[in-house]
C-alpha positions as CSV (number, residue, x, y, z in Angstrom):
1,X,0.0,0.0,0.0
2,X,3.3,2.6,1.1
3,X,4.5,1.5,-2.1
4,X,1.1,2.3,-4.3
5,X,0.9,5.7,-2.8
6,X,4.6,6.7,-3.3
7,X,4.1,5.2,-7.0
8,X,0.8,7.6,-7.7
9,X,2.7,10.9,-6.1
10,X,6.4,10.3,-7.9
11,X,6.2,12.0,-11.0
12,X,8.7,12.4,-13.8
13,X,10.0,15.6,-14.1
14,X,8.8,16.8,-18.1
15,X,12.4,18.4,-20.0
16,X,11.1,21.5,-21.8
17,X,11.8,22.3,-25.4
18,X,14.9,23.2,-26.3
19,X,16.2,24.7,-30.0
20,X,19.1,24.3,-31.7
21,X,20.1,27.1,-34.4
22,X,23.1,28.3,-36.4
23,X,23.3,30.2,-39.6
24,X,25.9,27.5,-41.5
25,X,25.0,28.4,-45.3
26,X,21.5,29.9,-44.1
27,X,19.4,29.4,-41.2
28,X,18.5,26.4,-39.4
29,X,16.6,25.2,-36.5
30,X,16.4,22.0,-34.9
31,X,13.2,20.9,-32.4
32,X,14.1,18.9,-29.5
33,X,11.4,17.9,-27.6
34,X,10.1,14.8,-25.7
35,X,6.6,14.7,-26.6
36,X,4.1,15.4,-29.9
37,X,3.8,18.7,-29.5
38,X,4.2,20.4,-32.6
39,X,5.5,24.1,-33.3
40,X,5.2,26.5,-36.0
41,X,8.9,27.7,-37.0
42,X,8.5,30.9,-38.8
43,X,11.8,32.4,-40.5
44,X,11.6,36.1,-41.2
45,X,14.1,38.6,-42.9
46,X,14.6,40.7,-40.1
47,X,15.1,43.7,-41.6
48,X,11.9,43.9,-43.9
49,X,9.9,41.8,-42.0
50,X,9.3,39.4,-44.4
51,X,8.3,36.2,-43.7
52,X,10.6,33.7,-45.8
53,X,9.4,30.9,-44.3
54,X,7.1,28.8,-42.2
55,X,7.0,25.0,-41.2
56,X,5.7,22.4,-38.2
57,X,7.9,20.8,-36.4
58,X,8.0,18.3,-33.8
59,X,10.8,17.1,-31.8
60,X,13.2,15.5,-33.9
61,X,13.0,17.2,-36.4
62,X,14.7,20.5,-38.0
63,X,14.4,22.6,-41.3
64,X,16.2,25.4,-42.9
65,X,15.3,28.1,-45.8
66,X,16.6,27.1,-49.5
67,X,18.6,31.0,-49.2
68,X,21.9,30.6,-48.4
69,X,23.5,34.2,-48.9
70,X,23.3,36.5,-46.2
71,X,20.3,37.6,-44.9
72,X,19.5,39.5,-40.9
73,X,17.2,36.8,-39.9
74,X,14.6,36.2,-37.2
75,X,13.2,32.9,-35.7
76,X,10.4,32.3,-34.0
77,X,8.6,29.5,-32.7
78,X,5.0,29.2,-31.5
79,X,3.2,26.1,-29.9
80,X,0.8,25.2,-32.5
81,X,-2.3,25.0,-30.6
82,X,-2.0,27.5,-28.1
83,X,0.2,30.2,-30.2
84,X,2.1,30.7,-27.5
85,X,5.5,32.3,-28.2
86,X,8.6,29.6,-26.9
87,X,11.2,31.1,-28.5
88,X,12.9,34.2,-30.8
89,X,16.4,34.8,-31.9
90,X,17.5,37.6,-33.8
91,X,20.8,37.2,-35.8
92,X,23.7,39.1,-34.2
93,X,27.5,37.6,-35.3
94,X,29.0,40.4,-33.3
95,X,32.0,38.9,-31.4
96,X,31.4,35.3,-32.6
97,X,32.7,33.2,-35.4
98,X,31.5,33.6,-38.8
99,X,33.2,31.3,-41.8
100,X,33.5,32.9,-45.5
101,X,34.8,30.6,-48.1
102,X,36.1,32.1,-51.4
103,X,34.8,29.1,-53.5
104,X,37.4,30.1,-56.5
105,X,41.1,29.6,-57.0
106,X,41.0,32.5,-59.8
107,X,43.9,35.0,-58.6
108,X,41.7,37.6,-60.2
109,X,38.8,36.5,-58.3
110,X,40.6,36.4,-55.0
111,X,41.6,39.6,-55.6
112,X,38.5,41.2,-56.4
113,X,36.5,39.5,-53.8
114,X,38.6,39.7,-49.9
115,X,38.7,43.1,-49.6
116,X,34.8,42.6,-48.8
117,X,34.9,40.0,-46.3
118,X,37.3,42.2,-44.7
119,X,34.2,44.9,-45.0
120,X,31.6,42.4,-43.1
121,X,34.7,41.7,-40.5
122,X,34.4,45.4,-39.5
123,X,30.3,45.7,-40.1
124,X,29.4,42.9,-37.9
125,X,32.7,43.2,-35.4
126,X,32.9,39.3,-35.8
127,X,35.7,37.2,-36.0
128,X,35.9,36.0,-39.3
129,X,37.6,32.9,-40.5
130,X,38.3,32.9,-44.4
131,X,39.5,29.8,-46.6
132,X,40.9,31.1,-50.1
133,X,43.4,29.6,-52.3
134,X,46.2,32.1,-51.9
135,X,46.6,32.4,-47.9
136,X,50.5,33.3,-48.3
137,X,50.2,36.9,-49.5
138,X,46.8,38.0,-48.1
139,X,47.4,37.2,-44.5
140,X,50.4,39.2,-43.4
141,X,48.0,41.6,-45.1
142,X,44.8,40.9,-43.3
143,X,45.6,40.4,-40.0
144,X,43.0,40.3,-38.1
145,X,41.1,37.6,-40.5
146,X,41.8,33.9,-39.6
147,X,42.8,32.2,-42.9
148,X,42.6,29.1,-43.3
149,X,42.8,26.2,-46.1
150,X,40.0,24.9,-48.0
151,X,38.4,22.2,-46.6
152,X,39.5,22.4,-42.9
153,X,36.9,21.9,-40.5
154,X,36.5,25.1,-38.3
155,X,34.4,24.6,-35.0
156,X,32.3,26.7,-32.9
157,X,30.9,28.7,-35.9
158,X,27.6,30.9,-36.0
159,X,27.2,31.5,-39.3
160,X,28.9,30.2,-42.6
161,X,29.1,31.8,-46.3
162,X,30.4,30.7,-49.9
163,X,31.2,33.6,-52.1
164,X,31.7,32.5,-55.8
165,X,29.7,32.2,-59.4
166,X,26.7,29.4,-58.8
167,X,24.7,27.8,-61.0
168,X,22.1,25.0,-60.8
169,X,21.7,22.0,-62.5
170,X,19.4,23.8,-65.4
171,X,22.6,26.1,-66.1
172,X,20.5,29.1,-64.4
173,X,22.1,31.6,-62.0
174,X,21.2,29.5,-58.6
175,X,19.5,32.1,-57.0
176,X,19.6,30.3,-53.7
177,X,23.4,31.1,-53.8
178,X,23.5,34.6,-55.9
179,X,20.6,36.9,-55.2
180,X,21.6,38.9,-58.5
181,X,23.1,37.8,-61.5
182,X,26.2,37.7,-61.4
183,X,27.3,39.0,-64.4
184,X,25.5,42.0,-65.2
185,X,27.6,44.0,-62.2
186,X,31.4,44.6,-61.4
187,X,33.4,41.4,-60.7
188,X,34.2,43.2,-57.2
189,X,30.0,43.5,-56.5
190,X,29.6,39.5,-55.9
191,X,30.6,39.2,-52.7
192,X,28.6,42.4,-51.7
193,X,25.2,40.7,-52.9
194,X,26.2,37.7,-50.6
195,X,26.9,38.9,-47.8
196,X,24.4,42.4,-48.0
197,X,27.4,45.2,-48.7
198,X,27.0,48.3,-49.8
199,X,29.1,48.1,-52.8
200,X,32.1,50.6,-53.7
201,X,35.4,50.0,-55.3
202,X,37.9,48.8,-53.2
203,X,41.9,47.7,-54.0
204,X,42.6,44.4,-52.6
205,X,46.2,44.3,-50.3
206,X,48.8,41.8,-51.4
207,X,51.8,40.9,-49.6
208,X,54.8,42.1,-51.4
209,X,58.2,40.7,-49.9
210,X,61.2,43.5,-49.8
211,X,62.8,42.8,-52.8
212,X,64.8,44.9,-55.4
213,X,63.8,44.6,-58.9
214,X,65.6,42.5,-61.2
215,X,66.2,44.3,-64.2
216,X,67.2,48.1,-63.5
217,X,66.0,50.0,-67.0
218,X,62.5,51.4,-67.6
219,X,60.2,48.7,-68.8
220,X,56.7,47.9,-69.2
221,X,54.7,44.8,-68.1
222,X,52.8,42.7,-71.0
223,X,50.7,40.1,-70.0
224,X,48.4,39.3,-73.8
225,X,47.4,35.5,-72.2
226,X,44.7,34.6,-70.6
227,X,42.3,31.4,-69.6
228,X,39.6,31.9,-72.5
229,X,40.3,32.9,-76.0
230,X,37.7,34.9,-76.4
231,X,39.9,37.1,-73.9
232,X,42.6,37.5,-75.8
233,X,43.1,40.6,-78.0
234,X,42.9,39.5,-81.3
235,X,44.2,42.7,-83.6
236,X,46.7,41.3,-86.1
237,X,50.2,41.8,-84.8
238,X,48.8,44.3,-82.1
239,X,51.0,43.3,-79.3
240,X,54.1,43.5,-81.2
241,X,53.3,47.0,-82.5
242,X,53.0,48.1,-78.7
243,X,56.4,46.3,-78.3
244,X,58.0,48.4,-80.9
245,X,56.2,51.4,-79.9
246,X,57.8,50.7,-76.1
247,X,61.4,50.0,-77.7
248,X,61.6,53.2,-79.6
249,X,60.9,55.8,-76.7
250,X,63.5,53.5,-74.7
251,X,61.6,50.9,-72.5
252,X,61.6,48.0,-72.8
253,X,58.9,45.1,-72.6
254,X,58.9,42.7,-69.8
255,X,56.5,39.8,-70.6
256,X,55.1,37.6,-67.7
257,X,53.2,35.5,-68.9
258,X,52.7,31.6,-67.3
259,X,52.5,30.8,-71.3
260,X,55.9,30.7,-72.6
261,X,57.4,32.9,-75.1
262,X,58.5,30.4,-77.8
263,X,55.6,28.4,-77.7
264,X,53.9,27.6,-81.2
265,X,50.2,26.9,-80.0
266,X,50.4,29.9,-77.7
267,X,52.5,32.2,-80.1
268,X,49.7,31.7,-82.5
269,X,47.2,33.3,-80.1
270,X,49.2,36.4,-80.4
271,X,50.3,36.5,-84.2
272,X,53.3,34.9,-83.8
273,X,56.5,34.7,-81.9
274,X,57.0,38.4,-80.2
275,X,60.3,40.3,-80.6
276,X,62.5,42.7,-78.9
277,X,60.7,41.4,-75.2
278,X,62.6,40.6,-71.8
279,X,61.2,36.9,-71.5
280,X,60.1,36.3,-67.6
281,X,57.0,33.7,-69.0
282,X,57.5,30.6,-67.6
283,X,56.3,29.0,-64.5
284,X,58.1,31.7,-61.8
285,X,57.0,32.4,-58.2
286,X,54.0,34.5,-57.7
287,X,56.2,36.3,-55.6
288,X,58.2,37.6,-58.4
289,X,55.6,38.4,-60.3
290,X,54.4,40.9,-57.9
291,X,58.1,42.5,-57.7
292,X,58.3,42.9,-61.4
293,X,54.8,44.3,-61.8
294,X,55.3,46.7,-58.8
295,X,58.3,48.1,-60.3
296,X,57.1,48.4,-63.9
297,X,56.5,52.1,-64.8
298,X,53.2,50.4,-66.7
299,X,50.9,47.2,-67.0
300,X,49.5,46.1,-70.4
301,X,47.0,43.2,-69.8
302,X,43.6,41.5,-71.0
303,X,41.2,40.8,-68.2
304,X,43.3,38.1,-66.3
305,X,44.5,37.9,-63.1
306,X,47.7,39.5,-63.4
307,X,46.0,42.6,-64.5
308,X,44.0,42.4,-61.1
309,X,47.7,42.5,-59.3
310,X,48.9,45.4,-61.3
311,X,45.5,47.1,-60.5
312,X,45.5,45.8,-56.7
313,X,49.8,47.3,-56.3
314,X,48.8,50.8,-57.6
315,X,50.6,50.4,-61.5
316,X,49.4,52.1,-64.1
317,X,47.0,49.5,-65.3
318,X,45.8,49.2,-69.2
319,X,43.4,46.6,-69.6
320,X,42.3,45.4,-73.2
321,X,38.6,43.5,-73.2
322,X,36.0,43.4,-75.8
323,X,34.2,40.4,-74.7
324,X,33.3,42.3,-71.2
325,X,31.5,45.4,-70.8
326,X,33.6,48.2,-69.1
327,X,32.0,48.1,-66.0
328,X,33.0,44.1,-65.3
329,X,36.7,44.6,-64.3
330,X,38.0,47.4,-62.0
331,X,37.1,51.0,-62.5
332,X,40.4,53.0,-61.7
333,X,42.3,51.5,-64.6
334,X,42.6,52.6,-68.2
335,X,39.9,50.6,-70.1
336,X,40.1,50.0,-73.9
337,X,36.8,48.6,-74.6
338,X,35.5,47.4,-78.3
339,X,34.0,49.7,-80.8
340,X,30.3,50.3,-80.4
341,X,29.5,48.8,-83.8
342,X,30.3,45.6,-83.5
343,X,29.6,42.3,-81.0
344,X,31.4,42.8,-77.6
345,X,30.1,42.0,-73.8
346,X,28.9,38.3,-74.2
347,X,30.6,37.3,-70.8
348,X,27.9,39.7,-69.3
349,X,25.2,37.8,-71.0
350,X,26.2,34.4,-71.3
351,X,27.3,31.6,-69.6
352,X,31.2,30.8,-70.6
353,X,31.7,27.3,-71.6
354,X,35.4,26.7,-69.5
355,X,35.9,23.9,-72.0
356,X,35.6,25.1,-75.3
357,X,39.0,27.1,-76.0
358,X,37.6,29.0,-78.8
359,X,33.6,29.5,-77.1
360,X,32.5,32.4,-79.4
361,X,29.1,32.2,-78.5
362,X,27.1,34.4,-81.5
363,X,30.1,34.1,-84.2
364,X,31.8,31.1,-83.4
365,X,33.4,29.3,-87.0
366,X,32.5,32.3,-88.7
367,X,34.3,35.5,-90.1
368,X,32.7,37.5,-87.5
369,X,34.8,35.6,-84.6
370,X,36.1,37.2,-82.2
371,X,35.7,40.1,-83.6
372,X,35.1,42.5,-80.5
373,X,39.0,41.8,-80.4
374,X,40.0,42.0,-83.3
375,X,38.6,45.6,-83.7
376,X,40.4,47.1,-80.9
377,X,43.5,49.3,-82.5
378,X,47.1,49.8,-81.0
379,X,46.9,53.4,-81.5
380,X,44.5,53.2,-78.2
381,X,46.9,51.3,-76.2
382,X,50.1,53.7,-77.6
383,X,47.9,56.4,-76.9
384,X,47.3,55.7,-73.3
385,X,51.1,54.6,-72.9
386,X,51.6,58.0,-73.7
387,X,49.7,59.9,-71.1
388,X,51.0,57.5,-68.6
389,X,54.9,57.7,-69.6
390,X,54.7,61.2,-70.4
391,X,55.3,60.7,-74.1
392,X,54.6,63.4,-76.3
């Protein structure tokens, strides 16, 4: 009978609810409860007030919005059947651990892109974490961003975001990823749509060891490769024409270039073996590269990554590109764009096949190939050498 009574009184103590939340590539919520009771998970965007959206959930179980860019959000809970309010959190990384991986191993990308996570580091006052492909001559730059490589597993994160070019499996800008397209803004503006910047043109910093440069007479960098035909600057004998132009008013040209001089299937992309050059292509330290383009009293490039370092270490940067619009690449540079009369800015509108060398995607195997190249004339690069060496 003692033992009846004590049974009847003795009651199990119920745990409350408890949620679990973090912010790795969007918002997520986990329900753990210990009965059926269900609850109504709303996800807002905390700065409109939009509700982005709403599930049930019972213990067990968890969900998380499709958006993974940045977004202020609010979660809040409600027991279904008696709307009562159990929980709210409003997203605040200040003084915690937020992740931002640069998804591309593109130097020009790199560039373009981490002087913005460096912008939400001082926005937010987080501590940000940052994986990128080039760690050796951003961090003595960046010091107070953690880098780290690619793939490491960081704990004790609140929040997680991938910066890059996404598309889904349709071949449609994967607006889960991208809120804009991509490709109609600056190169520089994609991380700012990720992570809600406000967007202005920033120079990236680069590491830049102490080092004389190695060849003592005036010269200018060349750089006429790149990692898509279509970039290349196609004018018939062009390059060599600014080469000769250089030689006569006593500089010299310094081509850097991973593509080696001396090549036949890459001299062919420029018209043929160039002349009268110092020869630095070749597979040299990145390093070095910086040091000769630091020193240079000028940069001639296509939109490649090198022309992103000449831009990024404050050389008078000339950069030749008729199959983007003006306003892809970096503004503070001197821009020779293709005539207004013929077919130029298709990387703004279409999606570049990486595999197909010579992707020409309105002209392609016909006369008209190219072409936005081909119609950009020397005298606009001589011209521009001239205002920036003072030739008259």
């Amino acid at each position: 009978m003692i033992y009846n009574n004590l049974s009847k009184r003795a009651k199990v103590k119920k745990t409350p609810p408890s949620f679990n939340f973090h912010f790795m590539k969007g918002a997520f919520l986990e329900v753990k409860s210990q009965d059926e009771t269900e609850f109504e998970v709303n996800f807002f965007n905390h700065k409109t007030n939009e509700l982005v959206y709403t599930t049930i959930l019972k213990g067990g179980m968890w969900s998380a919005p499709s958006i993974k860019y940045f977004i202020k959000w609010r979660i809040e809970i409600f027991e279904k059947h008696t709307r009562k309010k159990v929980f709210e959190h409003i997203y605040n990384c200040k003084d915690k651990r937020v992740y931002i991986a640069l998804g591309s191993k593109s130097l020009g990308d790199t560039l373009a892109w981490i002087p913005y996570i460096d912008e939400f580091r001082k926005l937010h006052g987080c501590k940000v974490i940052c994986s990128t492909f080039h760690n050796d001559w951003l961090s003595p730059e960046y010091p107070e961003i953690e880098f780290v490589k690619p793939g490491r597993v960081v704990p004790n994160l609140y929040a997680l975001y991938e910066i890059g070019w996404y598309y889904n499996e349709e071949g449609d800008i994967d607006s889960n990823m991208n809120p804009k397209d991509f490709k109609q803004y600056p190169l520089q503006q994609t991380p700012c749509h990720i992570l809600s910047l406000p967007y202005k043109e920033i120079k990236p910093k680069i590491y830049v060891k102490r080092e004389d440069a190695k060849y003592k007479k005036p010269y200018v960098i060349i750089a006429p490769h790149g990692s898509k035909h279509a970039s290349y600057w196609h004018y018939p004998k062009g390059w060599q024409r600014v080469i000769n132009f250089l030689n006569k008013h006593g500089y010299k040209a310094m081509m850097v270039t991973k593509e080696p001089l001396g090549d036949d299937w890459n001299d062919s992309k420029l018209g043929g073996t160039l002349t009268n050059v110092i020869d630095k292509t070749g597979d040299f330290p990145l390093q070095q590269r910086f040091t000769d383009i630091k020193n240079a009293k000028a940069f001639v490039g296509i939109g490649s990554g090198l022309s992103w370092v000449s831009w990024a270490l404050n050389t008078p940067t000339i950069l030749i590109s008729g199959f983007s619009d003006p306003n892809s690449e970096m503004q503070d540079c001197y821009r020779i764009p293709a005539p207004p009369d013929v077919c130029s800015g298709c990387y703004n509108t279409q999606k570049l096949d990486a595999g197909d060398w010579e992707w020409c995607p309105f002209h392609k195997n016909t006369p008209r190939q190219f072409e936005c190249g081909k119609n950009i004339h020397p005298e606009e690069v001589i011209n521009n050498l001239k205002k920036i060496l003072n030739i008259y």
